[in-house]
C-alpha positions in Angstrom: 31.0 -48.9 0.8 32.2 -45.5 1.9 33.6 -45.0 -1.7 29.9 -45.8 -3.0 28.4 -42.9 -1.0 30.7 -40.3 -2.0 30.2 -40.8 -5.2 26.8 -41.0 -5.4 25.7 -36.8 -5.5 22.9 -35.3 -3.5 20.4 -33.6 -5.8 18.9 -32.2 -2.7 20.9 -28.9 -2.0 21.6 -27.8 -6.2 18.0 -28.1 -6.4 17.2 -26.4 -3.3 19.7 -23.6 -4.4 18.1 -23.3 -8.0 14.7 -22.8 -6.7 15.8 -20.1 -3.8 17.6 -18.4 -6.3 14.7 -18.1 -8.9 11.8 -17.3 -5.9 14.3 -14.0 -5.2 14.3 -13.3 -8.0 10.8 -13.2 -8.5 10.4 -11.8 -5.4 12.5 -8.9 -6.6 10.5 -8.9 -9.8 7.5 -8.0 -8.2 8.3 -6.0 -5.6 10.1 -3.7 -8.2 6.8 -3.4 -10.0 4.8 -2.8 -7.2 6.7 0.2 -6.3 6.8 1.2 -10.1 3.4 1.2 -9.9 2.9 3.3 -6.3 5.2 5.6 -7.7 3.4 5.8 -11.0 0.3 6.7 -9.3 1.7 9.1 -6.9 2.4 11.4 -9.8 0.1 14.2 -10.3 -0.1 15.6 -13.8 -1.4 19.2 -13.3 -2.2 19.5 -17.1 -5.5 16.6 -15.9 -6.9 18.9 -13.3 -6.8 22.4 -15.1 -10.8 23.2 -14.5 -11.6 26.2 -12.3 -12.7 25.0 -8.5 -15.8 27.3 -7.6 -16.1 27.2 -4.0 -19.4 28.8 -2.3 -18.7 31.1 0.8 -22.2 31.2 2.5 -22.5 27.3 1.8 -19.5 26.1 3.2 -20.2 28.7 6.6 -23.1 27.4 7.2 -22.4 23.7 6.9 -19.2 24.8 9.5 -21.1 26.5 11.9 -23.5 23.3 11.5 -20.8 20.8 12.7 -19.3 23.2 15.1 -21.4 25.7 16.6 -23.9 22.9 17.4 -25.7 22.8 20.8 -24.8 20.1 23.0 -27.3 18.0 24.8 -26.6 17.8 28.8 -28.7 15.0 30.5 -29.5 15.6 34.4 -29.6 12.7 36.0 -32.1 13.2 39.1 -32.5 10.4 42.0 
């Protein structure tokens, strides 16, 4: 009976193994072109951008002194 069982192979494991094996490897797969991809876009091509940035003085004052120059409201409480 003990002979019987031996024999008889467990397709459990193999199986088990194969499948582990090719979910790491896709696993690997994609995480490799993921970061291909990050590092794709984190490259910045200076040639794309070569237009002339105009930036207006009095403009960008004022709209400063408009965030932080602002008057701040103080409530009195009275009882």
């Amino acid at each position: 009976m003990l002979g019987k069982t031996l024999a008889k192979i467990d397709w459990f494991y193999p199986i088990l193994a194969v499948v582990l094996i090719a979910l790491s490897a896709l696993g690997l797969f994609t995480l490799n072109s993921i970061f291909k991809g990050v590092n794709t876009a984190s490259e910045f091509d200076p040639q794309v951008a070569n237009t002339k940035i105009k930036i207006d003085g009095d403009n960008l004052n004022k709209a400063y002194s408009a965030v932080f120059d602002k008057q701040i409201l103080r409530l009195e409480f009275t009882q």
